[in-house]
N, C-alpha and C positions, 0 to 999 in steps of 0.2 A: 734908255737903251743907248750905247755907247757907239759908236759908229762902225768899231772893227766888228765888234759882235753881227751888226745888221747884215755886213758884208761876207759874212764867214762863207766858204764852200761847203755845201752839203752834199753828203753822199750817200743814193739809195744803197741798202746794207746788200747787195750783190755788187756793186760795183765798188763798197767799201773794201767786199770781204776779194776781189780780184787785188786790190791794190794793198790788201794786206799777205800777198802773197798766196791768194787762195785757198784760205778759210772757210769751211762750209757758212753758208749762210746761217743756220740751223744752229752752232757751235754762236757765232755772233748773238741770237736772238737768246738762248739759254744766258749767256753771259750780262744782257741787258737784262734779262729777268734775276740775277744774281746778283746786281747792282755795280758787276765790276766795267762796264761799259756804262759811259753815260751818252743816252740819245737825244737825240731832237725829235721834238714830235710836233707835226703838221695836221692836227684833226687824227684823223687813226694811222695817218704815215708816220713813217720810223726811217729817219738819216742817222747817217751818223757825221759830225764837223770834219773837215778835216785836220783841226787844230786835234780832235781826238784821235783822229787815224794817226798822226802824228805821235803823240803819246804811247799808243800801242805800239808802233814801229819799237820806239824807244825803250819801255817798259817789258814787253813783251806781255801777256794773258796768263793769270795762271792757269792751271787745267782745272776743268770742271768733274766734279763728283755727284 
């Protein structure tokens, strides 16, 4: 493991989906069940990096069906 990895910011997905501009949480968890978010997982917790929140700012989400 690489050192920037070790150091990444994580964010519980409520405090991801505030700084993703207030995305339901619920829309966030569908989309990691969809494979288009990739999360961090800590035991049964769910982050998201902020190198990914990052991503999403940039890419945008597509919509969920």
């Amino acid at each position: 493991m690489n050192q920037h990895s070790a150091t990444q910011q994580l964010l519980s997905l409520q405090d991801a989906s505030r700084e993703l501009g207030g995305i339901s949480v619920w829309f966030l968890r569908k989309a990691i069940a969809q494979g288009t978010v990739k999360p961090t997982r800590l035991g049964r917790r769910v982050f998201l990096g902020a190198e990914e929140c990052a991503r999403i700012r940039r890419e945008g989400l597509p919509s969920l069906k």
